[in-house]
One Martini backbone bead per residue (centre of mass of N, CA, C, O) as a GRO file, in nm:
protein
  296
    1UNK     BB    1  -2.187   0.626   1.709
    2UNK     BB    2  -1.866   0.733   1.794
    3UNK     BB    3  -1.738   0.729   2.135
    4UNK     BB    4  -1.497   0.936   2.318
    5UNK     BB    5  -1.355   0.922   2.679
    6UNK     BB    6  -1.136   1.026   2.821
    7UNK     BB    7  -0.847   0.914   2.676
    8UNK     BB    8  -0.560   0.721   2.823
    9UNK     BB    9  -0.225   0.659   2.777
   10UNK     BB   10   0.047   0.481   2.972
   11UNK     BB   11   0.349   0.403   2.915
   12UNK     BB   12   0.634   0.297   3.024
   13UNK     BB   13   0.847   0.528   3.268
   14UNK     BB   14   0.638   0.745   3.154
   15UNK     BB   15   0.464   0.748   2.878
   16UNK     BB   16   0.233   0.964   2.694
   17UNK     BB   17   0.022   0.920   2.430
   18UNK     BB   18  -0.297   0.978   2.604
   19UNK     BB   19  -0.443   1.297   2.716
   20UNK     BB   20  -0.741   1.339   2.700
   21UNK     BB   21  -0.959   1.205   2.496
   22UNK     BB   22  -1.226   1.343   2.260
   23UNK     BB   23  -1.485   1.199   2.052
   24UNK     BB   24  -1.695   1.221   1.770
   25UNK     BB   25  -1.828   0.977   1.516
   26UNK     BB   26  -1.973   0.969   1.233
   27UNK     BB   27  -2.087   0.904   0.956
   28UNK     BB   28  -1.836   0.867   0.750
   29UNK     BB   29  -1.500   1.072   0.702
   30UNK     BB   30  -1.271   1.063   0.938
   31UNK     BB   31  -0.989   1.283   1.051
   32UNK     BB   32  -0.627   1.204   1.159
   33UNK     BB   33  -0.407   1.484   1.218
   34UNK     BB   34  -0.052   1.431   1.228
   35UNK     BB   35   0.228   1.309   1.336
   36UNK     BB   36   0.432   1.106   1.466
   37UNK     BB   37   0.364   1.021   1.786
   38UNK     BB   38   0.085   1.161   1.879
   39UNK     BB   39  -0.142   0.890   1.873
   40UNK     BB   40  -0.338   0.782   1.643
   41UNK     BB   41  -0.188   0.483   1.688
   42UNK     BB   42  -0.331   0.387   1.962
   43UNK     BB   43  -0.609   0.498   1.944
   44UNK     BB   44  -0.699   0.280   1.761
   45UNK     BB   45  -0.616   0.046   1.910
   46UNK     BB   46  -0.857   0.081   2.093
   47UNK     BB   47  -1.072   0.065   1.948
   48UNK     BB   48  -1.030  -0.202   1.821
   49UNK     BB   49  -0.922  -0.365   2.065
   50UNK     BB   50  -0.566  -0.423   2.085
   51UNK     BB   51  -0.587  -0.168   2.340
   52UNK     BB   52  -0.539  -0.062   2.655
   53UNK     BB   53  -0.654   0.158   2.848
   54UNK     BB   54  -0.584   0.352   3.114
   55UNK     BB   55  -0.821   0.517   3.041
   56UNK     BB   56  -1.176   0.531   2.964
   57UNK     BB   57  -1.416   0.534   2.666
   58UNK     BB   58  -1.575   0.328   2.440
   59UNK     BB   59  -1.809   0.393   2.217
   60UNK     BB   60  -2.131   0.215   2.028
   61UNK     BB   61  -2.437   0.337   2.055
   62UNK     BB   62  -2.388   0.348   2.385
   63UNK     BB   63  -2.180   0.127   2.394
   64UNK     BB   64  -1.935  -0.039   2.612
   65UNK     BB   65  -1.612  -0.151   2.451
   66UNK     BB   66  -1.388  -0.158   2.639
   67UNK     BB   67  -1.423  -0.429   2.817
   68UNK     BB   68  -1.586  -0.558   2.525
   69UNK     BB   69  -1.451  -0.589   2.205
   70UNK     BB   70  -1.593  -0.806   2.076
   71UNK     BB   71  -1.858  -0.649   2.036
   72UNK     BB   72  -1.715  -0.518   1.824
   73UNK     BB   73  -1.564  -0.724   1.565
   74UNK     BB   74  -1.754  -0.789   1.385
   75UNK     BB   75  -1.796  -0.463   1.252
   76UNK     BB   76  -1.464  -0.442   1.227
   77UNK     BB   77  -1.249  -0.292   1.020
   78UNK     BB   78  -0.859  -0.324   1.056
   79UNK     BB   79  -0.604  -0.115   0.896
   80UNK     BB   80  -0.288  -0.118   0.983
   81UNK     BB   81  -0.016   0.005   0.918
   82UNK     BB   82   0.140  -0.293   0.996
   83UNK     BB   83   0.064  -0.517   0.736
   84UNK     BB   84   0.141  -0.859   0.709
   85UNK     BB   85   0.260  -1.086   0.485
   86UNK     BB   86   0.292  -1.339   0.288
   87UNK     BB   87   0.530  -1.321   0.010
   88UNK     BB   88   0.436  -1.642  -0.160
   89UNK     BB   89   0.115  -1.586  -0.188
   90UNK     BB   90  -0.119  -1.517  -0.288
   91UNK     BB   91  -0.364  -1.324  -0.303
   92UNK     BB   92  -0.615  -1.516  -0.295
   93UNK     BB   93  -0.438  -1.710  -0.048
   94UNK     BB   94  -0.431  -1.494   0.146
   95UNK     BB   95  -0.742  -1.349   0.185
   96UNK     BB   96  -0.839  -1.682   0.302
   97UNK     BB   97  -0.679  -1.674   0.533
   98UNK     BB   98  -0.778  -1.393   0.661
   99UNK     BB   99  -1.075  -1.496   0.647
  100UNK     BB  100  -1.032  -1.736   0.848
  101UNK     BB  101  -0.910  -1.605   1.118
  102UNK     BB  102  -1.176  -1.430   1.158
  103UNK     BB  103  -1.424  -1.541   1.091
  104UNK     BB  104  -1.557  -1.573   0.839
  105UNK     BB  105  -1.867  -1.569   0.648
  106UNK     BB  106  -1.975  -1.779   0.349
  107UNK     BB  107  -2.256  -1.875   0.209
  108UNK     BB  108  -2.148  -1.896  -0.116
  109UNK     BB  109  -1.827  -1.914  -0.044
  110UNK     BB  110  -1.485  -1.856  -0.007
  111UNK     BB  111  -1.441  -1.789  -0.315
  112UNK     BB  112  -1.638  -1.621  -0.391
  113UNK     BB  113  -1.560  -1.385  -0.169
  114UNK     BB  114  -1.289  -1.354  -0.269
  115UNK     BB  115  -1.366  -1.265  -0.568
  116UNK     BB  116  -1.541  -1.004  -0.475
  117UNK     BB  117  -1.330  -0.876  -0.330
  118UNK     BB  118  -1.088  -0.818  -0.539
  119UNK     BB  119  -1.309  -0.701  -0.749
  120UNK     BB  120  -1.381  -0.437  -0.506
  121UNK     BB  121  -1.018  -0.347  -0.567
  122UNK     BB  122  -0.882  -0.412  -0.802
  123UNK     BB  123  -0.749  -0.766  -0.804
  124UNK     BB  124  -0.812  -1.004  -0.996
  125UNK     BB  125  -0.577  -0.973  -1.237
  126UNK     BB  126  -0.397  -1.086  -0.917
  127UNK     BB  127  -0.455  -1.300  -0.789
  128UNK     BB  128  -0.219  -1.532  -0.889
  129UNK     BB  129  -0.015  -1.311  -0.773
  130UNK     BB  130   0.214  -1.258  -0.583
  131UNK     BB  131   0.300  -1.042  -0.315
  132UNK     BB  132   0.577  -0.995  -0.373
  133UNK     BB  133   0.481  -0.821  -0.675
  134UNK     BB  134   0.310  -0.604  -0.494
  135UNK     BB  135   0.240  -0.311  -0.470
  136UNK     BB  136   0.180  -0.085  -0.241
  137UNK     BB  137  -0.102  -0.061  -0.332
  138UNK     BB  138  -0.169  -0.301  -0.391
  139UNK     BB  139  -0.149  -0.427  -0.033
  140UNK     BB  140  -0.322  -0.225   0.061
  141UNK     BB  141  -0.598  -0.349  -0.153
  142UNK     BB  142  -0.583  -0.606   0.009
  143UNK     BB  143  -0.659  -0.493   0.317
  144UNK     BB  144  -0.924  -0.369   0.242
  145UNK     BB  145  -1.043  -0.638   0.208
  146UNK     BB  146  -1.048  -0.759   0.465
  147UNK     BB  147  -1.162  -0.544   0.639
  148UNK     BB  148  -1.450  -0.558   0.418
  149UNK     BB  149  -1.532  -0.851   0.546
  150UNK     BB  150  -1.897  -0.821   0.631
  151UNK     BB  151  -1.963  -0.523   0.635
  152UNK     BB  152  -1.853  -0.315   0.785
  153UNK     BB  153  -1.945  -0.024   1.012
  154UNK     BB  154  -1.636  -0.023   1.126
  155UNK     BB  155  -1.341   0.174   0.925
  156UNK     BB  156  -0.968   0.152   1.008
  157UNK     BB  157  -0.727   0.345   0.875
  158UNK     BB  158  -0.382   0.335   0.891
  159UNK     BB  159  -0.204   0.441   0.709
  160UNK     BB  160  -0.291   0.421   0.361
  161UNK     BB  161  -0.080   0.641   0.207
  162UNK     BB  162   0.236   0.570   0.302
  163UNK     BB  163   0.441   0.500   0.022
  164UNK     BB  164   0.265   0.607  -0.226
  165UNK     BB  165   0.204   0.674  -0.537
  166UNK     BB  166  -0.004   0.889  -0.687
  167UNK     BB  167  -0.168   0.721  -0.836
  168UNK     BB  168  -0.243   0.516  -0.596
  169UNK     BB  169  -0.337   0.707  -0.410
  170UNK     BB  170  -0.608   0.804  -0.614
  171UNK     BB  171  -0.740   0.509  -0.587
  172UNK     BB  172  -0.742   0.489  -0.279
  173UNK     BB  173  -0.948   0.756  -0.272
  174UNK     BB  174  -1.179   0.629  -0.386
  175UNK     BB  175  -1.214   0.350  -0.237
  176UNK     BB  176  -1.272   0.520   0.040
  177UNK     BB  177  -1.498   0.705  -0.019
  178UNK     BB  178  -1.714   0.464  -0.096
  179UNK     BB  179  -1.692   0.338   0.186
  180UNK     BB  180  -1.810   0.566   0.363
  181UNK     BB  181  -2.102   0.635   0.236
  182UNK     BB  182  -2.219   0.383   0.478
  183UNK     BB  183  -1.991   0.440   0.677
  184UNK     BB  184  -1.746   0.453   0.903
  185UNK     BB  185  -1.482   0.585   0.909
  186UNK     BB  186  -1.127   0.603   1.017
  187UNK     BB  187  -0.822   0.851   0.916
  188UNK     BB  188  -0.513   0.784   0.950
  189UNK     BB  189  -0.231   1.038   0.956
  190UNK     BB  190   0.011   1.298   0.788
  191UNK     BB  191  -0.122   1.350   0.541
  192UNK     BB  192  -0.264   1.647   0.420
  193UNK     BB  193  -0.400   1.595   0.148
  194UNK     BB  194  -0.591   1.324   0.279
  195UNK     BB  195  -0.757   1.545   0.421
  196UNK     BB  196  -0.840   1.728   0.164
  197UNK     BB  197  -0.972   1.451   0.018
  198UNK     BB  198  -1.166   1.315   0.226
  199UNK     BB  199  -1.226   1.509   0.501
  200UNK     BB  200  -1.488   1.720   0.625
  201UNK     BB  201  -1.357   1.596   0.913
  202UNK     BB  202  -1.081   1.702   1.183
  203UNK     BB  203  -0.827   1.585   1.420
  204UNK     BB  204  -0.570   1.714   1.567
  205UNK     BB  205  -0.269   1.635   1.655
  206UNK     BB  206  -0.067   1.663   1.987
  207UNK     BB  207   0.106   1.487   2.237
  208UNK     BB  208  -0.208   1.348   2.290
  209UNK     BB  209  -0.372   1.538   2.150
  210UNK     BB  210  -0.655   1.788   2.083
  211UNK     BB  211  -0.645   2.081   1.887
  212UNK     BB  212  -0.877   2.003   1.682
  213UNK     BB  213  -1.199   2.042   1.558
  214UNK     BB  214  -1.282   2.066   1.194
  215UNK     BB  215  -1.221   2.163   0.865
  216UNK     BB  216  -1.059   2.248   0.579
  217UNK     BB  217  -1.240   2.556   0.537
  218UNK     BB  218  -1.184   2.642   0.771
  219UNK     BB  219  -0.891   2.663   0.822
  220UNK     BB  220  -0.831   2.827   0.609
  221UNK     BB  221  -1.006   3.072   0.702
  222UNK     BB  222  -0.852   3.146   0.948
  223UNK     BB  223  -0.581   3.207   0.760
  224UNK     BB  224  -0.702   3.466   0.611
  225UNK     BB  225  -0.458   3.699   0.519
  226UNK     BB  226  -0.164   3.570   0.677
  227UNK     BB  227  -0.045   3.473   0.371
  228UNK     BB  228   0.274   3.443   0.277
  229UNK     BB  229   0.513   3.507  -0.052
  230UNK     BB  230   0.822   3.441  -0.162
  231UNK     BB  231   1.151   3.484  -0.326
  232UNK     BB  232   1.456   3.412  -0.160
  233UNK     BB  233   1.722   3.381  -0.040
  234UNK     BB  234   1.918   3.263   0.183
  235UNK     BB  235   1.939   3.440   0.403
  236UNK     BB  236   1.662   3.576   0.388
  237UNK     BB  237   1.552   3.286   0.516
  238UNK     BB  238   1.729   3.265   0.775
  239UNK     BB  239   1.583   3.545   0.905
  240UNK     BB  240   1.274   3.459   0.896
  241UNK     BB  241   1.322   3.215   1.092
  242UNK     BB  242   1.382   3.408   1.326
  243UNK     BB  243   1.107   3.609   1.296
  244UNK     BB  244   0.919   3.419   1.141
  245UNK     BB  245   0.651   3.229   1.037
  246UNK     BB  246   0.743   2.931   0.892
  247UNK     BB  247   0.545   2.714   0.691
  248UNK     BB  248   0.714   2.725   0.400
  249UNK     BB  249   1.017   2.573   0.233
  250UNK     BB  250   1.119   2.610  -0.109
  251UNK     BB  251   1.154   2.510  -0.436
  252UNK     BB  252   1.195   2.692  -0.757
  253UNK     BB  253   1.389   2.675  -0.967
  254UNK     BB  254   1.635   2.676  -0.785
  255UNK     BB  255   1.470   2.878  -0.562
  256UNK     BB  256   1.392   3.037  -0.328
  257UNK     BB  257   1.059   2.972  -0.109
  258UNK     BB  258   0.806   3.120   0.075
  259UNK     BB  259   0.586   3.098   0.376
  260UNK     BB  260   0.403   3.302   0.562
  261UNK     BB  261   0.274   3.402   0.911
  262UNK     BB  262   0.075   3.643   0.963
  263UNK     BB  263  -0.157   3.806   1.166
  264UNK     BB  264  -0.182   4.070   1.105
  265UNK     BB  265  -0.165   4.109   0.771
  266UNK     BB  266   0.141   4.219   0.726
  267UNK     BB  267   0.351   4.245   0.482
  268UNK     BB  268   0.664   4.132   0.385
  269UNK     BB  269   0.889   4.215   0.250
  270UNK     BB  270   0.863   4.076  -0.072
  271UNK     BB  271   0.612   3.968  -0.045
  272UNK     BB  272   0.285   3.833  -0.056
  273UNK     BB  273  -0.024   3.741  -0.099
  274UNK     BB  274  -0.199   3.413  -0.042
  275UNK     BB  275  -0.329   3.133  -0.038
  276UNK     BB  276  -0.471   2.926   0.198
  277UNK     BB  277  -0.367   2.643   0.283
  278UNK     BB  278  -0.381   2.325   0.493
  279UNK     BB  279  -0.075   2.323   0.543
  280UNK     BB  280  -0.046   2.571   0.684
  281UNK     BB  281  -0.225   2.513   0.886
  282UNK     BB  282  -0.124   2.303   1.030
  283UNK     BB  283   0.129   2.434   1.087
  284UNK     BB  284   0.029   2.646   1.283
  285UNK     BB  285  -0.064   2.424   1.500
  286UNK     BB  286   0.256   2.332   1.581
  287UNK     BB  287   0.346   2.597   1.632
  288UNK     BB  288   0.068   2.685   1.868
  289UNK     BB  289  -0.134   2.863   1.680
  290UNK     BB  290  -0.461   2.780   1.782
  291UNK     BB  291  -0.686   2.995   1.782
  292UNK     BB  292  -0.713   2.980   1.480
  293UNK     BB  293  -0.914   2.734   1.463
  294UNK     BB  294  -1.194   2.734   1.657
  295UNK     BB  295  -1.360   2.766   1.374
  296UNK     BB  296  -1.567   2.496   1.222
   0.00000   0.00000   0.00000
């Protein structure tokens, strides 16, 4: 069990990027999802222990390894947002360059364990290939092999699926799924998706804080009844941004469509009823509605 207890950041300035995280985290795939500068990787970095927190405490299995993150490292896989590759090396001397940084031990050869990583990455074909070659969601599965190197009890990975097309992401969705299946994910996004495929339980953030730990199908539940669509012109769109809690507008062959959020239950002239996505709850969580979220 990872347990986060009142975890405090304050950037100078000072900036709060974490005022007062707890949270628990069990084995299996758990979500952090939030905007870009919520805190999520700020948390991430300190958990990992690669930051230390203005206040708090980071426990594992009891154990506080805030003070210590050397004992968490042995354990621990770390798949950071921006992770950096040499683009001339290949995948193969990538992969060994950065297993050898990290001190991993391989008994029956570095040769070996490389070629096994690459292999439960799904990236043999590529091994002799150039990183500067490689697709982003290749360099996503390169990172995601150094990670799981050593077998880590505890693996964090912030945003692997941003800037991947929808074939990389849905591959990378499974690869984590199955690593999840005996140890600890921990999922940092901004990607509504991430959550609703992979996800069984998640925590919102906002301005450094957690809005709520829910599940996809409690959100969606929670504001059942609740969500209205339908195609409206220009004008009608603007007015409704102005009266209605608008928590999507968007094209459809060209015209617009909207999807609003009325708590009373109680339908917008021309909108009907539709079923809620976890879309709109993260969207009415962000617009400051979270009593809606309570239960999970």
């Amino acid at each position: 069990m990872l347990s986060i207890r009142n975890l405090v950041k304050v950037y100078p300035g000072p900036v709060p990027a974490l005022q007062g995280v707890s949270l628990d985290v069990a084995t299996g795939m758990f979500g952090l999802l939030g905007p870009n500068g919520a805190g999520k990787s700020t948390m991430m970095k300190i958990v990992a222990g690669v930051l230390e927190p203005t206040s708090g405490d980071v426990m594992l299995d009891g154990e506080n390894v805030t003070a210590h993150p050397e004992r968490l490292w042995p354990i621990l896989g770390y798949l950071p947002q921006d992770f950096g590759f040499y683009p001339h090396l290949t995948g193969e001397a990538m992969l060994k360059y950065l297993l050898e940084l990290k001190g991993v031990t391989a008994p029956q050869g570095m040769k070996r364990l490389v070629a096994d990583l690459l292999e439960r990455v799904n990236l043999s074909p590529a091994a002799k290939r150039k990183v500067k070659d490689y697709s982003g969601g290749m360099r996503q599965r390169l990172g995601i092999a150094q990670a799981i190197a050593g077998d880590p009890k505890l693996l964090i990975v912030d945003e692997p699926t941003a800037g991947l097309d929808p074939e990389e992401r849905h591959r990378f969705y499974r690869l984590l799924a199955e690593l999840a299946e005996r140890r600890t994910v921990i999922l940092s996004t901004h990607i509504v998706e991430d959550v609703a495929v992979l996800c069984p339980r998640f925590a919102v953030f906002r301005q450094g804080q957690i809005v709520t730990i829910t599940s996809p199908s409690a959100a969606r539940r929670s504001i059942e009844g609740m969500i209205f669509e339908g195609a409206v012109s220009g004008p009608e769109l603007d007015e409704l941004r102005k009266t209605r809690r608008v928590t999507q507008a968007y094209l459809v062959e060209g015209r617009n469509h909207v999807r609003i959020y009325q708590p009373d239950g109680i339908a917008p002239p021309g909108l009907a009823p539709d079923d809620p996505t976890l879309e709109d709850a993260y969207l009415v969580a962000m617009q400051g509605e979270i009593g809606t979220w309570r239960a999970a």
